[in-house]
N, C-alpha and C positions, 0 to 999 in steps of 0.2 A: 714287579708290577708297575704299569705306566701311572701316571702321577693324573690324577683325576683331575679336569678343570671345571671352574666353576663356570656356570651356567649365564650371563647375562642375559636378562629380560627388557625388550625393547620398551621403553617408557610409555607411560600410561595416553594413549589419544586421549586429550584436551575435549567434552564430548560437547561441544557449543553448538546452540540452536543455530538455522540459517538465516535468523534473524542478522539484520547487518548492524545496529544499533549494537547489541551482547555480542556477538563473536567479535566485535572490534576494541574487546574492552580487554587490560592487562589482566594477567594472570590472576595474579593477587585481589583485585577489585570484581573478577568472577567468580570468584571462589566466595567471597563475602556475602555477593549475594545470591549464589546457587541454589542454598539451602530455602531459599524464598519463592523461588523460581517453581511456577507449574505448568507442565509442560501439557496442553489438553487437546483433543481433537475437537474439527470443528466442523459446519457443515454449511453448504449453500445457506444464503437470506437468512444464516443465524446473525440476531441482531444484539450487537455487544452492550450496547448505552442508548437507550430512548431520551430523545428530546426533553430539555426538564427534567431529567431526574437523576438521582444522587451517581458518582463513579465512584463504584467499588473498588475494580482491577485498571491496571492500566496492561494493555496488552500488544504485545511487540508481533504481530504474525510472523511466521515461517514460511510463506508463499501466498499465491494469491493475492485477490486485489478487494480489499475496502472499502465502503463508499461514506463519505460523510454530506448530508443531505440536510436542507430546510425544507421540515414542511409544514406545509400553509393550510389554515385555518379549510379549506375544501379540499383539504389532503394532497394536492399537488405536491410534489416531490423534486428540488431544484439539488442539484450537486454542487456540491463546496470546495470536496477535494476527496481524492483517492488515497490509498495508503496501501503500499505492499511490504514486504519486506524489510524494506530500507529505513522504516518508521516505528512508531507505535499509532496507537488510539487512545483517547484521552488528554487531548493536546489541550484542553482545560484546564486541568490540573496542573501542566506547568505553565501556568500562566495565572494558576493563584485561585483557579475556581473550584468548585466540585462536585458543579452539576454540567450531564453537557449540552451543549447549546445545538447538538444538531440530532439528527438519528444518523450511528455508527452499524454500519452492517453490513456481512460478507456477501461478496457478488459474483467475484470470481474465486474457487473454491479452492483449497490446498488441502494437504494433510491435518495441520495441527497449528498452536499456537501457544505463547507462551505467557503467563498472566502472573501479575506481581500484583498483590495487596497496595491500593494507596498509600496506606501506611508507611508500608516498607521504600516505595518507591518515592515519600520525600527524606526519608533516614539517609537514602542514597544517594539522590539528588544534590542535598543541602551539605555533603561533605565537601562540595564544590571541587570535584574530580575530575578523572576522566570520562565518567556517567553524565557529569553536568555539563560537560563540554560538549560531545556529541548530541543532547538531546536538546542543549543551544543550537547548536551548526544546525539540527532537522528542522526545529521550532522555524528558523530563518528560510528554509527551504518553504516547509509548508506556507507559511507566509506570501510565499512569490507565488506559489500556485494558485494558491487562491486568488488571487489580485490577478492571475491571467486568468483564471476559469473567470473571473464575474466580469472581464471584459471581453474576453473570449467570446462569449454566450451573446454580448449584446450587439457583436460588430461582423462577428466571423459567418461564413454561409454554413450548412448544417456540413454537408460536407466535407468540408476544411475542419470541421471541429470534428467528427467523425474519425478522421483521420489522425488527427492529433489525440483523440480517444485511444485509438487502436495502437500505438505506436505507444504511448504510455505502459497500456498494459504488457502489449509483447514484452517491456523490458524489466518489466517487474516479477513476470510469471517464466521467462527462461525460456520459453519453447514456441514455438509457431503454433502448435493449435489450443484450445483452453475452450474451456464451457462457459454461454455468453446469451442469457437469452435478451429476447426484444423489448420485452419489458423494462427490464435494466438499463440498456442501451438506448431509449427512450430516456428513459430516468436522468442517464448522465448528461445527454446532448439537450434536455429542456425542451423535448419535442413530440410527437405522438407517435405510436406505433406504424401507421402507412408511411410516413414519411421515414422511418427508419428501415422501413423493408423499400421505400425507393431509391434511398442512398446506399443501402448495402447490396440491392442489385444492380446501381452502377458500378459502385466498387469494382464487384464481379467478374461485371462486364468487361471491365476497365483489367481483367486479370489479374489486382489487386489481393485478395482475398476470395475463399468460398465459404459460405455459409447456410449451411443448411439444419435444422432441428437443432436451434439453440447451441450450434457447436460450429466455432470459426477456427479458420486456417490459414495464417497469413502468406499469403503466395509470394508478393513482392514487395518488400521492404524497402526497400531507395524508391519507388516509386509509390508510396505512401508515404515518405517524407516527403520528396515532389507534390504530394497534392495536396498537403498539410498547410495549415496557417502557420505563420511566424511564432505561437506562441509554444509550440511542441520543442525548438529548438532554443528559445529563449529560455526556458523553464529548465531546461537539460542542462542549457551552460551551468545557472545558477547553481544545481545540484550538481554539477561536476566540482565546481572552483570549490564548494562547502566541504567538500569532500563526502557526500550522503547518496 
């Protein structure tokens, strides 16, 4: 009778969210905090943390694009900074607060997202790890972003920011087309609705992009960084060298 061999089973996939923050973390330090980890769907303009009030979760998404927003006392809605993948929300809380200072909410939509208890995420934080490392390195990113969006907004034509808008997100959502209404894209650029239906049908025009019923396409990509402000590619560098 031939001598029966035993069976090897090819090791377990590792199953890490596409969050870049967690899949970039050792073995050992994911595994510790897995069991913490919830993994939850999410949906357009679900809004994570309202302005003022207490953060429960701190939350890492898996796609899609984020918006963190000031708004003013007549409801006007100014952008502070975006957050896809590469980040979390709740950049308060490392930073010592616990309430947040802006409204955090979904714009550009994904599947799902992953949410870790406060609690749990300074037990993590304060081992002063590889967790603590990385969400230093993104802390310094977001920092730079913002200091370009609030000069961005004040110096750049709508256009040029427009384009440094779109260019952000293509690279956070992975794909040329993505759900995007006017509203939003008003929102991010500090401007009103005509005026973002006049810049997106130059765009257009310009063979740029199409967009039609809240749903864009990005056509040409070098030529949307061509028509971009300096700040789309200053902000890249930063995030490349942080490694985020």
């Amino acid at each position: 009778m031939p001598k029966r061999t035993k069976s090897i089973r090819p090791p377990r996939a590792d199953p890490r969210p596409k969050n870049k923050l967690l899949a970039s973390l050792p073995q050992a330090d994911f595994e510790r905090m897995r069991p913490h980890l919830r993994t939850l769907p999410v949906r357009a303009k679900q809004v994570f943390h309202s302005m003022d009030e207490p953060i429960r979760d701190i939350i890492f998404p898996n796609g899609g694009v984020a918006s963190i927003t000031t708004v003013l006392q007549d409801g006007t809605m100014i952008e502070s900074a975006t957050v896809g993948r590469e980040g979390l929300l709740g950049i308060d809380v490392v930073l010592g607060g616990d309430r947040s200072t802006g409204e955090v909410m979904l714009q550009v939509p994904d599947t799902d997202a992953v949410f870790l208890s406060v609690a749990e995420f300074r037990i993590e934080f304060n081992r002063r790890g590889a967790f603590f490392e990385g969400v230093q390195r993104y802390s310094q990113a977001v920092l730079k972003l913002m200091m370009h969006s609030t000069a961005c907004i004040a110096s750049h034509p709508v256009h040029e920011r427009c384009c440094r808008w779109l260019l952000m997100t293509h690279d956070r959502v992975g794909q040329d087309e993505f759900q995007l209404s006017q509203e939003f894209l008003a929102v991010m650029l500090g401007s009103t609705r005509p005026t973002v239906n006049l810049v997106a049908g130059t765009l257009q025009k310009a063979g740029l992009i199409t967009y039609t019923h809240a749903h864009m396409t990005i056509k040409d990509r070098k030529g949307l960084e061509a028509a971009s402000c300096e700040c789309y590619a200053v902000v890249k560098r930063h995030f490349d060298r942080l490694g985020v």
